[in-house]
NUSETI-168315 format. One record per residue (C-alpha): residue number from 1; residue in three letters; x, y, z. Coordinates in Angstrom, 2 decimals, m for minus. Layout:
! residues N
+-----+------+---------+---------+---------+
| seq | type |       x |       y |       z |
+-----+------+---------+---------+---------+
| NUM |  ala |       X |       Y |       Z |
...
+-----+------+---------+---------+---------+
***
This chain:
! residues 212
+-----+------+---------+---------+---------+
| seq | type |       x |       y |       z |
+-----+------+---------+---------+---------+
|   1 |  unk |   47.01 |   m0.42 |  m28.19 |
|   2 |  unk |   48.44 |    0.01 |  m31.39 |
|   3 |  unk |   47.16 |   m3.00 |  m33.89 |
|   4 |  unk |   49.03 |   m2.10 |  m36.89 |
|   5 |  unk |   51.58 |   m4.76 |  m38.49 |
|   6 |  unk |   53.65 |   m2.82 |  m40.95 |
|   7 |  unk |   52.04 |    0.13 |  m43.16 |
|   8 |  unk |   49.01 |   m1.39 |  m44.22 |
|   9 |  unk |   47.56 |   m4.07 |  m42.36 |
|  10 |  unk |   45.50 |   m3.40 |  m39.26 |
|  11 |  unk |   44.73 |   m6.53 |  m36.93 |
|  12 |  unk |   41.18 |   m6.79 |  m36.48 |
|  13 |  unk |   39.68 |   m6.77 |  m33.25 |
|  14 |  unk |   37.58 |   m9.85 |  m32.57 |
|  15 |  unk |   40.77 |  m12.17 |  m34.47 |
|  16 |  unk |   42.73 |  m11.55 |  m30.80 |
|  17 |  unk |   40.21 |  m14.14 |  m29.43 |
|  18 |  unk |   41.09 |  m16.55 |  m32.23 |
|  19 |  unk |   44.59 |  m16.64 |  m30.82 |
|  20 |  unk |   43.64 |  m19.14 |  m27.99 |
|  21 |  unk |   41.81 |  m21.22 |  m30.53 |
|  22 |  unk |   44.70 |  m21.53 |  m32.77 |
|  23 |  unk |   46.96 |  m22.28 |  m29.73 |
|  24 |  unk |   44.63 |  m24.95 |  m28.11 |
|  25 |  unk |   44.75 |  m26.41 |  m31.21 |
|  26 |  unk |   48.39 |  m26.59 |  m32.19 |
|  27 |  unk |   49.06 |  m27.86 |  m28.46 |
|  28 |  unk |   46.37 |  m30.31 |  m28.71 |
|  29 |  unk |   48.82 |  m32.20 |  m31.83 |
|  30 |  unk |   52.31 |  m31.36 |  m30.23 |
|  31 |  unk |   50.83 |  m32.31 |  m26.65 |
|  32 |  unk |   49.31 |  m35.55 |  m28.47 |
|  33 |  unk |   52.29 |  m36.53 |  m30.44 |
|  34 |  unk |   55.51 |  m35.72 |  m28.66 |
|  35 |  unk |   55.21 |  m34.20 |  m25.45 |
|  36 |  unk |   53.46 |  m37.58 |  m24.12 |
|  37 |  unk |   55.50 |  m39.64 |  m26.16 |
|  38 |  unk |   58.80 |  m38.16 |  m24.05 |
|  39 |  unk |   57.06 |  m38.01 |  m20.65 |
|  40 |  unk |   56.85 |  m41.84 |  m21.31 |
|  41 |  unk |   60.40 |  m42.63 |  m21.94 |
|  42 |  unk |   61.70 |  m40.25 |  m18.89 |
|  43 |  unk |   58.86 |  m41.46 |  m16.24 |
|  44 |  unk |   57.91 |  m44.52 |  m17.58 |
|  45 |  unk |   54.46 |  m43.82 |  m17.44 |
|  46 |  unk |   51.73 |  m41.93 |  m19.12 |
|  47 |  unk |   51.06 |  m39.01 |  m17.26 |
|  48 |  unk |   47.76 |  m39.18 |  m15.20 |
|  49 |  unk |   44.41 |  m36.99 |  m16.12 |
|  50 |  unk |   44.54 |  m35.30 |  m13.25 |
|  51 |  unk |   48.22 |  m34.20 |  m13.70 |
|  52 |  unk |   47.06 |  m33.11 |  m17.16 |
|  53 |  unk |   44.68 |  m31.06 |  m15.93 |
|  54 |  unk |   46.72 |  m29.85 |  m12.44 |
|  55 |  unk |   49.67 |  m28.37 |  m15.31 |
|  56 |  unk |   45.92 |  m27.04 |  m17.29 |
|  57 |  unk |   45.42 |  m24.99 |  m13.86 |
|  58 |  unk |   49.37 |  m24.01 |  m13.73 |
|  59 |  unk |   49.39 |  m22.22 |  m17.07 |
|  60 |  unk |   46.19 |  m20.83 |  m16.44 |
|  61 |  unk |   47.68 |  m18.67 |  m13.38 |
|  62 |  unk |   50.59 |  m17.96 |  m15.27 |
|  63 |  unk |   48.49 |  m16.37 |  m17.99 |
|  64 |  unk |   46.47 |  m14.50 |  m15.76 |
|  65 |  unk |   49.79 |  m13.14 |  m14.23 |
|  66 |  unk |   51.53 |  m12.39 |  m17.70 |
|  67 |  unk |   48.29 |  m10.17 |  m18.17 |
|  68 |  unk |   48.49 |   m8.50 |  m15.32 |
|  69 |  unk |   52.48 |   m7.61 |  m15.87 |
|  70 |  unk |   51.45 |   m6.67 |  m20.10 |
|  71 |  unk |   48.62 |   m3.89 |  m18.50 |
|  72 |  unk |   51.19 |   m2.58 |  m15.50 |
|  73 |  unk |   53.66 |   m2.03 |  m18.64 |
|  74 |  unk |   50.43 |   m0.51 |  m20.86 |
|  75 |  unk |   49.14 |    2.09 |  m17.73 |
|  76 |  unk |   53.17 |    3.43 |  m17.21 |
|  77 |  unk |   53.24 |    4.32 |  m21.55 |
|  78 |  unk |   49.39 |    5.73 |  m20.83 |
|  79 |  unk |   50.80 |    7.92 |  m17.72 |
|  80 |  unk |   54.35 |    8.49 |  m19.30 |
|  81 |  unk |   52.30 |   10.29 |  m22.17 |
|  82 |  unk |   49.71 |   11.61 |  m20.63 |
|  83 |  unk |   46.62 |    9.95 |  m22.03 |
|  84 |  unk |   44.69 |    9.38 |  m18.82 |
|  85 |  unk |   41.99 |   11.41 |  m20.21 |
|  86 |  unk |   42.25 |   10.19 |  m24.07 |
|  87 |  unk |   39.80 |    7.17 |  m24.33 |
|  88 |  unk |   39.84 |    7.41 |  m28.37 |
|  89 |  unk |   43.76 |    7.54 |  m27.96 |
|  90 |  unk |   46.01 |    4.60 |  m29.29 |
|  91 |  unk |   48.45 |    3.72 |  m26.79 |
|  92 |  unk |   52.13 |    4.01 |  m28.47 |
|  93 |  unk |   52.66 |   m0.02 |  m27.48 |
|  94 |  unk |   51.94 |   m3.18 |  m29.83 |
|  95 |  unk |   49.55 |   m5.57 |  m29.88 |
|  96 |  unk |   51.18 |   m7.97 |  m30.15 |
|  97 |  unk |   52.36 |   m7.82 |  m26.23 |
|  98 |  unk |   48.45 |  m10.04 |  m25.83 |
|  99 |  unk |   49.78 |  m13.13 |  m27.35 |
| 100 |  unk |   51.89 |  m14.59 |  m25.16 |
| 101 |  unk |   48.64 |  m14.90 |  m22.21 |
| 102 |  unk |   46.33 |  m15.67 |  m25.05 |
| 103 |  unk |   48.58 |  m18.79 |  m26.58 |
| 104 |  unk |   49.58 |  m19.47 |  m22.30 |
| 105 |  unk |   45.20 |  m20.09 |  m22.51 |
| 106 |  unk |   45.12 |  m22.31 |  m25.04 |
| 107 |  unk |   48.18 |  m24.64 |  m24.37 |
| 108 |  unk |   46.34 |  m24.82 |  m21.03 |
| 109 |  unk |   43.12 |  m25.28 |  m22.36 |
| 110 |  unk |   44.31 |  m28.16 |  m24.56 |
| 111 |  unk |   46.23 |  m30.16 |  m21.20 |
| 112 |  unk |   42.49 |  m28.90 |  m19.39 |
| 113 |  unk |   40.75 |  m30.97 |  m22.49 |
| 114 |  unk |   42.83 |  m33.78 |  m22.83 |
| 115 |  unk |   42.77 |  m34.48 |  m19.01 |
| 116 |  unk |   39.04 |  m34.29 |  m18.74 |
| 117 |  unk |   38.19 |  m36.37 |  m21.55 |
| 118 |  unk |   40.77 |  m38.85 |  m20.29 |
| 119 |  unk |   39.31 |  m38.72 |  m16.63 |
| 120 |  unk |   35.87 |  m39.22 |  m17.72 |
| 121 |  unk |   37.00 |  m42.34 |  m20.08 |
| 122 |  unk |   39.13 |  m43.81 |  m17.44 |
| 123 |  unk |   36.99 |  m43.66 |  m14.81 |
| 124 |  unk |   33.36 |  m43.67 |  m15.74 |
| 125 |  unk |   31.09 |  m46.40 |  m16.15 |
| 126 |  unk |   30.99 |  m47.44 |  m19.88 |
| 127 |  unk |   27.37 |  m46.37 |  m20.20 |
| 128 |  unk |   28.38 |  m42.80 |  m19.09 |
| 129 |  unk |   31.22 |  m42.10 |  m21.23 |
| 130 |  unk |   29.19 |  m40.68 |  m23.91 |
| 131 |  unk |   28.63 |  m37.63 |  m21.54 |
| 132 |  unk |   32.39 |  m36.93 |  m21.45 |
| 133 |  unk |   32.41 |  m34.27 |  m23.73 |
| 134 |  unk |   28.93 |  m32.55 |  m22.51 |
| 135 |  unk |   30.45 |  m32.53 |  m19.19 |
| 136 |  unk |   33.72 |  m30.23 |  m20.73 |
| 137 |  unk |   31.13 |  m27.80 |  m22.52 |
| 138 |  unk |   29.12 |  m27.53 |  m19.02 |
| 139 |  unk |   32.33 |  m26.35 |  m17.10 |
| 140 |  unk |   32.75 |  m23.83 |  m19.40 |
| 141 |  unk |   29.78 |  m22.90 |  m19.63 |
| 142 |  unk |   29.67 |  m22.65 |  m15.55 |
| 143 |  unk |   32.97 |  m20.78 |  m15.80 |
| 144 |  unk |   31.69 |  m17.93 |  m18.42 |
| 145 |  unk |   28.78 |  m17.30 |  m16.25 |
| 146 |  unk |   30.85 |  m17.22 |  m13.29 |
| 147 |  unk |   33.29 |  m14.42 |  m15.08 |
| 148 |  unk |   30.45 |  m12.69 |  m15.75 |
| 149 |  unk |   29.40 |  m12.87 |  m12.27 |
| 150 |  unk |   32.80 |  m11.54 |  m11.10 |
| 151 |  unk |   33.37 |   m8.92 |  m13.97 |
| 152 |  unk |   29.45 |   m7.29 |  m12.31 |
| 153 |  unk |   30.87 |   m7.78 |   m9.18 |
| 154 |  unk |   33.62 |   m5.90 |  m10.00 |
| 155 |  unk |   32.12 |   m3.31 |  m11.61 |
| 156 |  unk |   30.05 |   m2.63 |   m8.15 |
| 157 |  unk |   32.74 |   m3.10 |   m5.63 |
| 158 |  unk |   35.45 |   m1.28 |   m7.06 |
| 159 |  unk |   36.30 |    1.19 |   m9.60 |
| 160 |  unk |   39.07 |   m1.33 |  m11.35 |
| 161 |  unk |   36.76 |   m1.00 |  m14.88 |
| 162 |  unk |   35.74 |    1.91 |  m15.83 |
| 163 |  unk |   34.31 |    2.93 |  m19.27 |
| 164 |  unk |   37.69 |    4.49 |  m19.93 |
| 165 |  unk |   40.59 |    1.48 |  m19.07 |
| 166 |  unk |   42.87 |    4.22 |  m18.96 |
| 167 |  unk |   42.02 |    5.36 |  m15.96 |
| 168 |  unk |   40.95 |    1.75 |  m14.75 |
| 169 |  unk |   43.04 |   m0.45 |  m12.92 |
| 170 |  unk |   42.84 |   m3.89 |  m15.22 |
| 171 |  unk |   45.82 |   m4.67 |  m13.90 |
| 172 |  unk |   44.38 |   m5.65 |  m10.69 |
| 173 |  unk |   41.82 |   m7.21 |  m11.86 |
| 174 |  unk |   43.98 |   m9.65 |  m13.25 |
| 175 |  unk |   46.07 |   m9.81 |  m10.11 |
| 176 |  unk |   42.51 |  m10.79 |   m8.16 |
| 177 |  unk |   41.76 |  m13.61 |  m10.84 |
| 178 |  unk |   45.79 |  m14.92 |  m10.53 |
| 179 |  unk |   44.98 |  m15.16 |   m6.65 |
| 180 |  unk |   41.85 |  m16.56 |   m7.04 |
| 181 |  unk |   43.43 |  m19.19 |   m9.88 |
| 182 |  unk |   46.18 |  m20.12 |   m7.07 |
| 183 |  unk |   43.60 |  m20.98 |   m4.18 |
| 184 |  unk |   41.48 |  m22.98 |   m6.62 |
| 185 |  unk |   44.45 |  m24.84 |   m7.45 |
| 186 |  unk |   45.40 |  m25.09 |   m3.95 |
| 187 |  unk |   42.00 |  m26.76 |   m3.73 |
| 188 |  unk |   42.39 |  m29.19 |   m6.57 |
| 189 |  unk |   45.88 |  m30.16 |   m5.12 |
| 190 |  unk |   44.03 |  m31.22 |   m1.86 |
| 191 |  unk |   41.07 |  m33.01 |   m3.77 |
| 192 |  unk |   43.32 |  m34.98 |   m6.47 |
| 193 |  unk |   45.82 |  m35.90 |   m3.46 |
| 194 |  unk |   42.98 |  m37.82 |   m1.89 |
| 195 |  unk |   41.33 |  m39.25 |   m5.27 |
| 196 |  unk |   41.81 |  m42.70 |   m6.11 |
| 197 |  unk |   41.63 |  m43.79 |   m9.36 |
| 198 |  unk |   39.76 |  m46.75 |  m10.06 |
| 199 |  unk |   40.36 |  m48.17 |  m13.47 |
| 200 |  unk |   44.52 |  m47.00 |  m13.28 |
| 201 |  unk |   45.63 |  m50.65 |  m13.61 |
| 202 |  unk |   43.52 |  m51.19 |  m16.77 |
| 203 |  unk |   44.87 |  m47.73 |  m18.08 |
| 204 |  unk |   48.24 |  m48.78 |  m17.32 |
| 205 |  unk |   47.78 |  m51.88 |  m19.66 |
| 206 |  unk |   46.20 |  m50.32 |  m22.52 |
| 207 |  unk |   49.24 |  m47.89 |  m22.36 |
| 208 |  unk |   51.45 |  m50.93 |  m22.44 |
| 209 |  unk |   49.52 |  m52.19 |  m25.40 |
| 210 |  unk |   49.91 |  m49.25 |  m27.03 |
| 211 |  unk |   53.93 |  m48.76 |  m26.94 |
| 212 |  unk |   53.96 |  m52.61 |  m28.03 |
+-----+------+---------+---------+---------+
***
């Protein structure tokens, strides 16, 4: 893909990544200061951790599926001129078509973050709330070696990545993790239906406390 901005700037490589970062971040505030802030005054409620975390899994398919649809519309330019066979070739389409799933990550990153740290607060014992925030870094830590699982998987089933993407199908490997994401939220659906919360009425208060 083409990574120039104007005539003289190039975007590096590795800064795409940095993208989500930036996005968790900036959600993290707006999320923190005015989107809960409204939810209050139209439900009359703070919104629950695990319907923080439910809308985490939400934008997490739809940025799985926004990939999938940015590499169909990459692999038509690549056939439409002919670069099949062109790995060193840049593909005549911007960039900048990989933000919009990489800031969809982080805004659901940031509702994934603040709904697990508010779960684990809520609900665990006092003397196991320190662990909160080790508990968030082992889930993604499960997760990455899970993707990597999946990626070698890949790789051995299929012929979806191939040294050359151009003749890959990445497309469909995103399709396969969108699928995957809806199932697993299917699951949560079922597990947080059935949960019961068992410090909501003090949470309730200190929310009360709080707009007083």
């Amino acid at each position: 893909m083409d990574r120039h901005l104007g005539l003289n700037f190039k975007i590096p490589t590795g800064s795409f990544s940095v993208n989500v970062f930036i996005s968790t971040t900036i959600s993290l505030t707006l999320i923190d200061r005015f989107l809960y802030s409204t939810w209050r005054k139209w439900i009359e409620r703070m919104p629950q951790p695990l319907e923080r975390i439910g809308l985490g899994h939400v934008l997490n398919v739809l940025s799985m599926v926004v990939s999938a649809l940015v590499e169909l519309k990459r692999l038509k330019i690549v056939r439409a001129h002919h670069l099949q066979d062109q790995a060193m070739a840049i593909v005549p389409i911007s960039s900048l078509w990989l933000f919009p799933q990489l800031v969809l990550v982080g805004i659901g990153e940031a509702f994934h973050f603040l709904g697990q740290v508010g779960l684990y607060y809520q609900e665990f014992l006092m003397s196991l709330r320190c662990i909160a925030t080790a508990l968030i870094s082992l889930v993604i830590d499960i997760a990455y070696y899970l993707c990597t699982t999946l990626i070698d998987l890949f790789h051995r089933v299929t012929k979806w990545l191939p040294d050359d993407i151009n003749q890959g199908r990445l497309d469909n490997v995103y399709w396969t993790i969108s699928v995957i994401g809806v199932i697993n939220f299917g699951y949560y659906l079922a597990c947080a239906r059935y949960y019961k919360y068992q410090n909501v009425e003090n949470n309730v208060e200190d929310d009360s406390i709080t707009e007083d």
